[in-house]
C-alpha positions as CSV (number, residue, x, y, z in Angstrom):
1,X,11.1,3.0,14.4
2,X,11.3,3.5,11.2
3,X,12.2,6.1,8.9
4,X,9.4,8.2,6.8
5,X,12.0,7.3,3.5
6,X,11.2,3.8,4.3
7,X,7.4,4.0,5.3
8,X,7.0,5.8,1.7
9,X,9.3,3.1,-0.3
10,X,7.0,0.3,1.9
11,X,4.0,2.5,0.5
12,X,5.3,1.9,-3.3
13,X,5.3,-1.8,-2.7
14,X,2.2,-1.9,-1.5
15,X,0.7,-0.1,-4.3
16,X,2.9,-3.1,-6.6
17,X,1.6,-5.8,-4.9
18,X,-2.4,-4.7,-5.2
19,X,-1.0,-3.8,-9.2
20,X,-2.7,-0.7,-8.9
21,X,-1.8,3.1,-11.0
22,X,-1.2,5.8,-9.0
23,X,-4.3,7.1,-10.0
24,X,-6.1,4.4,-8.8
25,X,-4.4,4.0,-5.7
26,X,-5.1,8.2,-5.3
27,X,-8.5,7.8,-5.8
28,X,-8.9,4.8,-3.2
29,X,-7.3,7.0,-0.7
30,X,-9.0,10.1,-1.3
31,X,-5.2,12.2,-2.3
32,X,-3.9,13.3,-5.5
33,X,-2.2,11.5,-8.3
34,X,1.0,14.2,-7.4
35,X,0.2,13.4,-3.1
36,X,1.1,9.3,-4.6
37,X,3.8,10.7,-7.4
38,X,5.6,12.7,-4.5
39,X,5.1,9.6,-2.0
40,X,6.8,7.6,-4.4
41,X,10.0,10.1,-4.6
42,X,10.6,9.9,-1.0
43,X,10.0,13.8,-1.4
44,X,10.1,15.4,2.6
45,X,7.4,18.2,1.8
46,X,4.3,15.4,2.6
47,X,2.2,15.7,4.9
48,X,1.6,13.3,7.5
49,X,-2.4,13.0,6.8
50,X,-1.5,12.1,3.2
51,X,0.8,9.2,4.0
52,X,-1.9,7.5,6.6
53,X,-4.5,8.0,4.2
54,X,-2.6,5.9,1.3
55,X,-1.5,3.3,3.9
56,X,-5.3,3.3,5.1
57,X,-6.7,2.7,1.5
58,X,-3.3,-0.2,0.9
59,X,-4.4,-1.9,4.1
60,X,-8.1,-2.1,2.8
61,X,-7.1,-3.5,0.2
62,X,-4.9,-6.3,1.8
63,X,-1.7,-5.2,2.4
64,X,-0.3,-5.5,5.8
65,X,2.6,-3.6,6.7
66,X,5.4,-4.9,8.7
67,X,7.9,-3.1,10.9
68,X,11.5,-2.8,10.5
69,X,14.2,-4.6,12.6
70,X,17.8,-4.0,13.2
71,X,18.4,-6.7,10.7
72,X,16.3,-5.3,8.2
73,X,13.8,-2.8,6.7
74,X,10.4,-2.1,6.8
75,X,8.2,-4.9,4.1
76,X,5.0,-5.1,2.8
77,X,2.5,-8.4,2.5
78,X,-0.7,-9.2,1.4
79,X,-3.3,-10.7,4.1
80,X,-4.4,-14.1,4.1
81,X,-8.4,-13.8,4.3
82,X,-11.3,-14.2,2.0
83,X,-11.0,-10.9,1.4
84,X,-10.4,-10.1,-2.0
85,X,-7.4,-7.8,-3.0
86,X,-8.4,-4.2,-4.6
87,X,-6.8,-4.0,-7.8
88,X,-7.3,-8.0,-8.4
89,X,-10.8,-8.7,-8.4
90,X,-11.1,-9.5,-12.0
91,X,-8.6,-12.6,-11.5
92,X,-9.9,-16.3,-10.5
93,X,-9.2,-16.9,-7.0
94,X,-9.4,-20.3,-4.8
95,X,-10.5,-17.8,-2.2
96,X,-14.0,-17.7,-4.0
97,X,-15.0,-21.5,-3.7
98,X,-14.6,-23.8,-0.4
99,X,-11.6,-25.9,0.1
């Protein structure tokens, strides 16, 4: 299982690889700025609640989360689906036209 240190780093990746703020990412979730500003710091006084609703609004966006290993850590990906990544909808994507 891992560690709420490492769910909260895997949450700040997440947040990189939609390139959202932390206010966007607050508002998406429904937390905030400060609930993402103290998720970021790793800081212990966070509650629970908060950290599923930020992981709920990342996954919407794309973002799968993947478990640690005894190898290695917790990670982050993005989805492969139509589905078009929050904070990138303004980019071209092959996603929009058939293959």
């Amino acid at each position: 299982m891992d560690s709420t240190t490492e769910i909260m780093i895997s949450l700040r990746a997440g947040r990189a690889l939609l390139g959202l703020s932390q206010e966007e990412l607050a508002g998406l979730a429904g937390v905030s700025r400060q609930i993402v500003v103290r998720l970021e710091k790793c800081e212990a006084n966070v509650l629970v609640d908060a950290i599923e609703k930020v992981r709920g609004a990342l996954e919407s966006g794309g973002v799968v989360f993947i478990d640690g290993s005894p190898d290695h850590g917790p990670g982050v990906a993005m989805r492969r689906s139509g589905r078009r990544p929050v904070g990138l909808s303004s980019l071209p994507s092959e996603l929009d036209s058939p293959a």
